[in-house]
C-alpha positions in Angstrom: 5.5 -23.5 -34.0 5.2 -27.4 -35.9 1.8 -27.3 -33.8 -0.6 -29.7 -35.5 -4.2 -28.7 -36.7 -5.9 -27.2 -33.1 -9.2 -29.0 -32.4 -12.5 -27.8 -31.1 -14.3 -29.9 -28.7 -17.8 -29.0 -29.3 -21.1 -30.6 -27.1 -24.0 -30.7 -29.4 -27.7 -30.4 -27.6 -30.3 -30.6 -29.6 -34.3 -30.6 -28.6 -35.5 -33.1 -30.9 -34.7 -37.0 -29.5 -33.9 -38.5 -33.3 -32.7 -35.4 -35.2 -29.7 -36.5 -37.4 -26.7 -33.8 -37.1 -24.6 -33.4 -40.3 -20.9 -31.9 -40.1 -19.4 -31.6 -43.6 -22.0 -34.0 -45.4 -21.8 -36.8 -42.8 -23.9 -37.6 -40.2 -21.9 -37.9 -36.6 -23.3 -39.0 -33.2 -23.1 -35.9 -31.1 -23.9 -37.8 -27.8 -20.4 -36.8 -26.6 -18.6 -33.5 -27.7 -17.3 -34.1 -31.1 -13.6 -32.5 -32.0 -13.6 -30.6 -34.4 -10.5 -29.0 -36.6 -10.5 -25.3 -36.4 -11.7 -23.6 -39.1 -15.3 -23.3 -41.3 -17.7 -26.2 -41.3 -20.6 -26.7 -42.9 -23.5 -27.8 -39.8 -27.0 -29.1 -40.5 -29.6 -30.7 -38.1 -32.7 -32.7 -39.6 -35.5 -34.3 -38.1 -39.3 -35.4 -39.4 -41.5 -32.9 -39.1 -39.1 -30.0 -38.5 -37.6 -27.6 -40.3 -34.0 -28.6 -41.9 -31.2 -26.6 -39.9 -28.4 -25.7 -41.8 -25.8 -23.0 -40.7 -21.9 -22.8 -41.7 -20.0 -23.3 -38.5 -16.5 -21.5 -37.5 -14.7 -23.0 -34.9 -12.1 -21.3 -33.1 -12.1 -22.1 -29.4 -11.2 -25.0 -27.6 -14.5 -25.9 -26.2 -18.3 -25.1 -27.0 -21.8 -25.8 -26.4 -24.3 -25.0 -29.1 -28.1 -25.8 -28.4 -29.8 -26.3 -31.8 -33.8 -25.7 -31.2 -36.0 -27.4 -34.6 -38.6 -25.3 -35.7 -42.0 -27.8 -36.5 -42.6 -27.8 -40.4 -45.9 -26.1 -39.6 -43.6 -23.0 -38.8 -46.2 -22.3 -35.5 -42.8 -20.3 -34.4 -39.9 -18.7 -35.6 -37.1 -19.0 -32.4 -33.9 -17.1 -32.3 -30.9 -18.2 -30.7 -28.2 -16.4 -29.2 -25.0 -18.2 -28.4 -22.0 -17.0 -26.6 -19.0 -18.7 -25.2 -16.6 -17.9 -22.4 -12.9 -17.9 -22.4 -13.6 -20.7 -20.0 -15.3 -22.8 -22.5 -18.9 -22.5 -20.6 -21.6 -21.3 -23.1 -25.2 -19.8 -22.4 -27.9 -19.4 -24.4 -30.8 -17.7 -24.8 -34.2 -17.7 -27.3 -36.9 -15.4 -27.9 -39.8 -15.4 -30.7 -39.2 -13.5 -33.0 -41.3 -12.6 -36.3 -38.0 -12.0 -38.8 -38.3 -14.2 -42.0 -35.7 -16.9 -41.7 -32.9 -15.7 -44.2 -32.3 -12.7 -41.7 -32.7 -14.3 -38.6 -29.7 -16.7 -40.5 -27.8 -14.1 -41.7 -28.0 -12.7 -37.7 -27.2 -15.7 -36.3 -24.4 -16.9 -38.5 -23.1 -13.3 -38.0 -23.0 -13.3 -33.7 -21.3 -16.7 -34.0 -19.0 -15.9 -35.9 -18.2 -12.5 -34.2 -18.7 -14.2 -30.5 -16.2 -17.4 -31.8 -13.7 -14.8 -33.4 -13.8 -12.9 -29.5 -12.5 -15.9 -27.8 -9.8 -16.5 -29.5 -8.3 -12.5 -29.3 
């Protein structure tokens, strides 16, 4: 095998112009897709006057898109994102409000990513 560490090229988009995205406990510019070592990462997305972001990431596929939608600090709604990525790479996604507290929409959300990331690699 004498493969080196496989690396995830992952596209960022994020609804907020000046949100500052944090990958291990440094703050990257996700203009461009970032690479990424496989494995579990630690993601967060802050902005003023949002809501701090802050999932654990798993990458296993060669290429991703996540969208990352802020919630204002005034909380006026509570969105729920769905991501799911193709063998090809290609990602959709999908929100809907939702009135869940936030620890289960988390634990929901950290759950289908890692189930849909785990899929594209089998």
């Amino acid at each position: 095998k004498g493969e080196g560490p496989k690396l995830g090229k992952i596209q960022f988009v994020v609804d907020v112009a000046d949100a500052v995205l944090v990958l291990d406990g440094e703050a990257v510019d996700y203009t461009d897709p970032i690479e990424i070592p496989y494995g579990s990462h630690s993601l967060g997305v802050y902005a003023n006057g949002y809501d701090a972001w802050e999932r654990n990431l798993y990458v296993n596929s060669e290429e991703a898109t996540i969208v990352i939608q802020l919630k204002d600090e005034e909380g006026t709604e509570d969105t729920q994102e769905s991501i799911s990525t193709t063998e090809t790479g290609e990602s959709e996604t999908s929100s809907e409000t939702s009135s869940q507290s936030e620890a289960e929409q988390r634990e929901e959300e950290l759950e289908l990513l890692q189930d849909l990331l785990t899929s594209v690699v089998l």
